[in-house]
N, C-alpha and C positions, 0 to 999 in steps of 0.2 A: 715049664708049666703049660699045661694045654689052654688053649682061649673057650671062653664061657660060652655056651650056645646063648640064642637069642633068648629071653625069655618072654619078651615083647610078643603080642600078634601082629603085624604090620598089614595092612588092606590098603591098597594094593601090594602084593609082596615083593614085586621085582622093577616094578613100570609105574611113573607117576606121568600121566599123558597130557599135556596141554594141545585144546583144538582151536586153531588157527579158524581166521586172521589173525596176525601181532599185528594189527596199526592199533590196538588200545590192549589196556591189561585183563590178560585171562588167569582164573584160575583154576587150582584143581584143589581134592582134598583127599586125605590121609588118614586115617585111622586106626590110630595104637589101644590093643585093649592088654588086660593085665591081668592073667589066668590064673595068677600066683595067689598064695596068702600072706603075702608082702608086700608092703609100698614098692614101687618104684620109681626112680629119679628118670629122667629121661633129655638126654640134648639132640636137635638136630643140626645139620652142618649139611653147607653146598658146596661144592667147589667154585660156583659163580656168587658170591653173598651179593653183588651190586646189581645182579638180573632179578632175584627173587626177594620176595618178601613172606617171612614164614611167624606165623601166628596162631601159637606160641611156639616160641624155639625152644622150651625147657619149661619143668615143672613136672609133678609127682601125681603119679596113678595110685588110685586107691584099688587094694583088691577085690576083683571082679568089675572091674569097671571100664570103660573105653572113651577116648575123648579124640575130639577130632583138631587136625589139624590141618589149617586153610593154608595155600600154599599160591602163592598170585606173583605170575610172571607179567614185569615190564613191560612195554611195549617196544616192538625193535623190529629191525626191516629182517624179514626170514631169508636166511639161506639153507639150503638143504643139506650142505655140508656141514652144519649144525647138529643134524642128529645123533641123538644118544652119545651126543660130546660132555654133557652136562650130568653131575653125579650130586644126589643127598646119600646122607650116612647117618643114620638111628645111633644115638649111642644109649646104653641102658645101664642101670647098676641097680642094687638093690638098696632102698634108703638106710642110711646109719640112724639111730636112736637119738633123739632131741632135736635140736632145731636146725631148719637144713637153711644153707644159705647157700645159693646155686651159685655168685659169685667166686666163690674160694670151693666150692665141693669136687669142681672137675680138673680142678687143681693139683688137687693135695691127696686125690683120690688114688692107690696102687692101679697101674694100668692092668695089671693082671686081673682088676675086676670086676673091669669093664667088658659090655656085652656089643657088639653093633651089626649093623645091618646096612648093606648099601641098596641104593636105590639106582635104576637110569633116569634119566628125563626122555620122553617121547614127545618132538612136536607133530603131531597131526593135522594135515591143511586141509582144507573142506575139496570135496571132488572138483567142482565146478573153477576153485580159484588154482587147483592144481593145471588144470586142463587149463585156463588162460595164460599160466606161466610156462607151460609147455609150450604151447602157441607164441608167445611171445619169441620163447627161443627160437623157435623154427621161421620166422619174421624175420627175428634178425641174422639167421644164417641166410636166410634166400635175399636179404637184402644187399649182402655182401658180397653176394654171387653176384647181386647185379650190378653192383660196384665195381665187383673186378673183371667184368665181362666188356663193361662200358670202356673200360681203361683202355683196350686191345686198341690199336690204331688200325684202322681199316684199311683193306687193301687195295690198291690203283684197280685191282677189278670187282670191288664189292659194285660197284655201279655205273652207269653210262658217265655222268656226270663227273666222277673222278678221274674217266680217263680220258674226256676232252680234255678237262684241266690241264693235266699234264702232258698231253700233243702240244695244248694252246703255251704253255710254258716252253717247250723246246723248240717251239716255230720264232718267238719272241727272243729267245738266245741268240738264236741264228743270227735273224734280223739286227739286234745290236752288233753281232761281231760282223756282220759286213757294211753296217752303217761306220764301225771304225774303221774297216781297209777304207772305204771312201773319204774318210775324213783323214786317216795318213797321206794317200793321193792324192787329194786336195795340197794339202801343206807343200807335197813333195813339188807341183805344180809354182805353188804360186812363187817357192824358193827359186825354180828354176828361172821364173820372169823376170824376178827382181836381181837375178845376177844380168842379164845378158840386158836390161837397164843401165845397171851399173857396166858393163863394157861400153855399151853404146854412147853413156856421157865420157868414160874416158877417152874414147879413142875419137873423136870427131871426124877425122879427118878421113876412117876407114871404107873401107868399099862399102859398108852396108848401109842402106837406103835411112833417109830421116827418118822415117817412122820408126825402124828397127826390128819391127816385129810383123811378119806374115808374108817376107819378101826372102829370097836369094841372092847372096852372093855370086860375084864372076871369079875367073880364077885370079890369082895374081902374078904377077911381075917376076917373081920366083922363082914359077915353074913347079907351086904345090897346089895341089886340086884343092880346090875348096870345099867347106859344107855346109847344105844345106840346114837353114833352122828355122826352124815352126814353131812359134809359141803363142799362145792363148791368151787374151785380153785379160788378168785378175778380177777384173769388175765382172767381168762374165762370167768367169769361172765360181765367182763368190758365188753371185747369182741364181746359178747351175745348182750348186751344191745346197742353196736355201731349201729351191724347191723338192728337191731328192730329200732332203730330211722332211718335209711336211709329208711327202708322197708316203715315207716309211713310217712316220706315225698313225699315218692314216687310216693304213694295213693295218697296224698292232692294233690301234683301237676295234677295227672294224672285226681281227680275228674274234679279240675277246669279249665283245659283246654278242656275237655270233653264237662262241661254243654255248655261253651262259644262256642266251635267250633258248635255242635248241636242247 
């Protein structure tokens, strides 16, 4: 069986437009007139029932007659992707004879008798708050930009100043690993005194002079050349090696306040 044309007028016939801002409720209004010379019953239906508020959802048009219907959307934070997502649907019938009771009527009603009509929803935002949300997006793409701009690690030649740093940092390497050869040197030295110490308490009796240290041997009785040895007082050599580490921090401090200050 074929479906029943509308016999409703609907005004607006296709678009029920709600004009923005949503931070409070807007409404719009609707208007069914009834061309016939019969009552008609009437329900509307949304796809959102929890966004809208429709007053009245149902009730009977007398012939010739029009009645309107106020239709008041929620308040809710707009998205654009929202549009024309939202659907009403008119449904119509022609009233049965005695007393209608719209609980049970759309019921028990044959669908084959039923008449309807969908509607979209149109939200429309005002120029001026459009253009601030457009703005806002473009804010925060360029802010993102600068976001990710700022992120780039700079390079040893974006400026003078980055590349003293990094002279002043490899002159400072240097300097430590030859303050370690001297401080190996050191050790290697004071090991050597403290052996030929320790000869000179064992052997007493040996050609080398009391003191031990800073003189020469003759040859001996044997007929094997002798050798000569030269060693370093440890108190002096400590000594030596205090002042060499002040001397090398002295540099380091004096590079890096230098590049900085320049």
């Amino acid at each position: 069986m074929a479906k029943r044309d509308q016999i409703l007028t609907i005004d607006p016939p296709n678009e029920l437009a709600f004009h923005g801002p949503f931070t409070s409720a807007v409404s719009s209004v609707m208007k069914l007139g009834n061309p016939s010379e019969h009552k008609i019953c009437f329900k509307i239906k949304t796809t959102a029932p929890k966004r809208y508020c429709v007053k009245p959802n149902s009730g009977v048009i007398d012939p010739k007659e029009t009645v309107q219907i106020f239709v008041s959307l929620q308040p809710f934070e707009f998205d654009p992707a929202d549009k024309n997502r939202h659907k009403f649907m008119v449904q119509a019938m022609i009233a049965p004879d005695g007393e209608i009771n719209q609980d049970t009527l759309w019921k028990e009603t044959d669908p084959n008798l039923l008449m309807d009509s969908k509607l979209k929803c149109l939200f429309v935002m005002p120029p001026s708050d459009e253009a601030n949300h457009h703005q806002g997006e473009d804010k925060n793409e360029f802010q993102a930009a600068v976001s990710a701009k700022s992120s780039i690690p700079p390079s040893p030649k974006a400026g003078g100043n980055d590349h003293h740093m990094m002279k002043s940092i490899e002159e400072v390497k240097k300097l430590q690993e030859e303050v370690s050869t001297l401080r190996q040197e050191n050790i290697q030295l004071k090991e050597d005194a403290l052996r030929l110490k320790r000869l000179a308490t064992r052997n007493p009796d040996s050609d080398l002079p009391s003191g031990g240290f800073g003189s020469s041997s003759t040859a001996s009785s044997s007929g094997f050349s002798s050798t000569q040895v030269t060693a370093t007082n440890p108190n002096a050599n400590a000594l030596s090696t205090a002042y060499l580490y002040l001397a090398i921090l002295v540099l380091i401090l004096g590079v890096i306040l230098g590049k900085w200050i320049l």
